[in-house]
C-alpha positions in Angstrom: 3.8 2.6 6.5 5.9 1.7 4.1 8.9 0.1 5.9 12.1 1.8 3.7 13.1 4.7 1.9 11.6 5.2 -0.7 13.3 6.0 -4.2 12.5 9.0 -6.1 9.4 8.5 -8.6 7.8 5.5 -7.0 4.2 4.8 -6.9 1.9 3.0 -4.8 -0.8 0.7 -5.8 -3.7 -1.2 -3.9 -6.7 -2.9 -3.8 -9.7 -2.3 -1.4 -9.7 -3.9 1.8 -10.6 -7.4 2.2 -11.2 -10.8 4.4 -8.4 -11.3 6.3 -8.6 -15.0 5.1 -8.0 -13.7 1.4 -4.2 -14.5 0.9 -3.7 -13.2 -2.8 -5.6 -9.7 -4.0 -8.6 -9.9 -5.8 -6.9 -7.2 -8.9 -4.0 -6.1 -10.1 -4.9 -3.0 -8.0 -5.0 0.5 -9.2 -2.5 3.7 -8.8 -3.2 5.3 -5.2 -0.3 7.7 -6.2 3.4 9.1 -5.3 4.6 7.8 -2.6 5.0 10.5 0.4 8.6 11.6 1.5 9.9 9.5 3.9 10.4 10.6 7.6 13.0 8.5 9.9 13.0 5.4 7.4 8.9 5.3 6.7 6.7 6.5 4.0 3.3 7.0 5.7 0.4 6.1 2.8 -2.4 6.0 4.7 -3.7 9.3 3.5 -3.7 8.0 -0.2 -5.3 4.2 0.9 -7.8 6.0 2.7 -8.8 8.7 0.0 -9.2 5.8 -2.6 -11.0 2.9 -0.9 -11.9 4.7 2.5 -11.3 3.3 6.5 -10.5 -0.4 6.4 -12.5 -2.0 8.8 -11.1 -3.6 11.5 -9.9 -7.4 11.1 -9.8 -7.0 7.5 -6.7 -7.0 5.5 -5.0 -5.0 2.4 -2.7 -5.8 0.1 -0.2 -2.8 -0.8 2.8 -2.7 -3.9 5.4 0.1 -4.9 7.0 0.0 -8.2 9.3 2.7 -9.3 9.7 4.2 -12.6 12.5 6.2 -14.0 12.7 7.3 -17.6 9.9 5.1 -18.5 11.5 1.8 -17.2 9.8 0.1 -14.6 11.3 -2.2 -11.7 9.2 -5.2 -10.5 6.2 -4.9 -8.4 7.0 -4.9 -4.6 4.4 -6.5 -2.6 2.7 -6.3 0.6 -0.2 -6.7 2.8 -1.2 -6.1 6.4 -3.7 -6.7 8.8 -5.7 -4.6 10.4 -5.9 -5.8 14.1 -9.0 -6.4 16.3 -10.0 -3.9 18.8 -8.1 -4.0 21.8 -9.6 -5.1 25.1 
């Protein structure tokens, strides 16, 4: 989830999953697409993460960034990452 509105005609980016002991991504990532309306503050991307690098493990870690673009101008990168918890007991 993406944790505020977001603006019209911004994108999300990532990179496949990873160690959870990684603490800067492996690439610059690569376009997972338009991010989804928001509902009650949240813009659920889990569809697009999952279509492009499949079901994170679990206690492995992603790395997520928005960027939006209007009329060709870009704002900067917006970084995030988040780990996927352990199962619970």
């Amino acid at each position: 989830m993406v944790p505020a509105p977001p603006a019209q005609s911004t994108f999300a980016f990532g990179v496949r999953w990873c160690s959870r002991g990684i603490s800067v991504p492996p690439s610059n990532g690569v376009l997972l697409g338009r991010l989804p309306q928001a509902v009650q503050g949240c813009s659920d991307i889990t569809d697009l993460y999952i279509d492009k690098f499949g079901q994170p493990p679990l206690c492995t870690r992603v790395f997520i960034w928005t960027r939006q673009v209007i009329n060709v101008r870009k704002d900067a990168l917006k970084r995030t990452r988040a780990d996927v918890p352990p199962p619970e007991n």
